[in-house]
N, C-alpha and C positions, 0 to 999 in steps of 0.2 A: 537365784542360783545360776551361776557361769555358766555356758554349753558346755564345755568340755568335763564338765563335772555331769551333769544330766547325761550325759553320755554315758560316761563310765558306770550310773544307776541304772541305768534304764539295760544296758550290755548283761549288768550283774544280774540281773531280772529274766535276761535271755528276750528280751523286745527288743525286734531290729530296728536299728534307725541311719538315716541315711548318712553317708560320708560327711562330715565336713571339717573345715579350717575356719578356724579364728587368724582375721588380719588386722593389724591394728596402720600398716602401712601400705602404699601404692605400692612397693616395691615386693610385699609380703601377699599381697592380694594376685599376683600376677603369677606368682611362685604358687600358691596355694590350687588356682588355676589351671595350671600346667600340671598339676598333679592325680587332681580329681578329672577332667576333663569335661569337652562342650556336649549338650549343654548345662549349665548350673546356671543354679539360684542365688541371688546375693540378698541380703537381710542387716535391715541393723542391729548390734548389740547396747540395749541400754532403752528405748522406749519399750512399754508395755503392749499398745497395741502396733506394731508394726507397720498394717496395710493403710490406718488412721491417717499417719504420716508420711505414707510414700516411703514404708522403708521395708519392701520387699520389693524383688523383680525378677522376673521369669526369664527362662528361653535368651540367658547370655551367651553368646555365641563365639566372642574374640576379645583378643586380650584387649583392643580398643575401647571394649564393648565395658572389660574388667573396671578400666583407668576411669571410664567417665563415671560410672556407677558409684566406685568406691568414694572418688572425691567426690558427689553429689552429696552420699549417703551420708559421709562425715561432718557434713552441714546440718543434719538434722538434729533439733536440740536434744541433748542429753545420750547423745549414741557415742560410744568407747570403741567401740570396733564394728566389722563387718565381719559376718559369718558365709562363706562360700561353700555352697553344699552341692552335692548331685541330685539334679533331677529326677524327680518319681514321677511316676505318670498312673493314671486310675480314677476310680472314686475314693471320692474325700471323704473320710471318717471322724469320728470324735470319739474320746476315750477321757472321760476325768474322774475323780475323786474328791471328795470333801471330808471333811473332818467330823463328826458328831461327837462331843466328851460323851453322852449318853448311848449310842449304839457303837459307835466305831466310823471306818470309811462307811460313804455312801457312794458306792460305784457308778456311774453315765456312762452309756454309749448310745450315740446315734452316728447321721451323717455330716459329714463336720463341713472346715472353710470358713466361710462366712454366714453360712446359711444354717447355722444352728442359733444365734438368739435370734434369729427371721422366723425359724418353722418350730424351733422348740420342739424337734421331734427327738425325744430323748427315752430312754427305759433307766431304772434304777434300780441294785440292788447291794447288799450288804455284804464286805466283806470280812472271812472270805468265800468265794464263789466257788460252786463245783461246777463242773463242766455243763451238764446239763440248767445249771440256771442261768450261765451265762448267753447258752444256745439258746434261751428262752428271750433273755433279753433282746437278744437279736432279735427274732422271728416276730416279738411283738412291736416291733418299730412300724409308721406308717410308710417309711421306707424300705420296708422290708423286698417289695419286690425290683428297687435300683439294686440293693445288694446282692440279690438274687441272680439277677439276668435281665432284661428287660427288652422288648420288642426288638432282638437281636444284638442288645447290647451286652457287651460280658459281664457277667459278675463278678464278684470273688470268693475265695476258699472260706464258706460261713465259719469250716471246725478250726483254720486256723485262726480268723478272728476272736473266735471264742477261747481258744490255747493264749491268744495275749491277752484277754480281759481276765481269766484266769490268772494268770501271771503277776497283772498289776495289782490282781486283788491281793494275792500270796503275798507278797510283796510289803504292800501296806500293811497287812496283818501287823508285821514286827517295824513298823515305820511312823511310830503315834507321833512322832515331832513333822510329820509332812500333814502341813493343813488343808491344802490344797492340791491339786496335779491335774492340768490339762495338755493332754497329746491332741494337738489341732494344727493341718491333719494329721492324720495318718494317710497313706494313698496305699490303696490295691487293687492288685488287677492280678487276677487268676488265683494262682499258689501267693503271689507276690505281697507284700504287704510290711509296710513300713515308715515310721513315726518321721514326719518332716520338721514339725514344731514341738517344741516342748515349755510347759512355764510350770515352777514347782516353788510354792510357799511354805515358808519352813518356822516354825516356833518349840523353841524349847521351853 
């Protein structure tokens, strides 16, 4: 599914997610830049894993920074465009869904990134979710206390994490052609919280 599409679902759903532009040009990437501002993120459009192939990159800071990026990234095989987004800062979260013809979605939430098929720290439940089962999801995580707060590190707003696992469960409820859905990550830090990556499989 396109970003600019996942956007407009995931908005409908009331899940914030971060600014971004699709450039398909150098010229379009610099402009897109200019508008979101430093620093952003730049990403390919078009491979599956992304970081696999060197097609993410942090902490762009100028438009020089834009130009050598974008042409790098358009080297990489199978990439259509480049997505230029704002910057989140926090811990990384994961948020997905699967398909069951037999039960319905199966909702996951852990700590996302790269370090979720590493730790496999994930809870699951069925939607859709009421509030309290998805605050349960959380709480059962072995991450539970990075989420928390931890040895003076901030944490994040547990009830609103759980108001968007809610959300994506609602959501799916009336969504049976979505086979899959992973929000990796999501970043938050305090109240703050919001989807950076999104990949959603779709079968009629």
């Amino acid at each position: 599914m396109k970003p600019d599409v996942i956007g407009e679902l995931l908005a409908a759903a009331s899940i914030p997610f971060v600014k971004e532009i699709i450039a398909k040009t150098e010229a379009e990437a610099l402009e897109a830049a200019n508008k979101i501002g430093f620093p952003l993120v730049m990403k390919v459009v078009g491979p599956l894993h992304k970081t696999d192939v060197g097609g993410v990159t942090l902490n762009i800071r100028s438009n020089e920074m834009v130009s050598i990026e974008f042409n790098r990234m358009m080297k990489i095989k199978h990439t259509s465009a480049v997505v230029l987004a704002e910057q989140a800062e926090g811990i990384e979260l994961f948020l997905g869904a699967s398909y069951e013809p037999t039960f319905g979605h199966v909702i996951l939430c852990g700590i996302g990134g790269i370090f979720v098929e590493v730790l496999k720290d994930t809870t699951s439940g069925l939607a859709p979710l009421s509030f309290e089962e998805a605050n349960s999801m959380i709480r059962n995580l072995k991450a539970y206390p990075i989420i928390k707060g931890f040895r003076g590190k901030a944490g994040i707003n547990r009830k609103k994490f759980a108001e968007i696992i809610v959300r994506l469960s609602t959501m799916l409820r009336f969504a049976t052609e979505i086979k899959e859905m992973d929000l990796n990550p999501l970043m938050g830090s305090g109240d703050k919280i919001v989807a950076v990556d999104a990949r959603i499989r779709i079968e009629k």
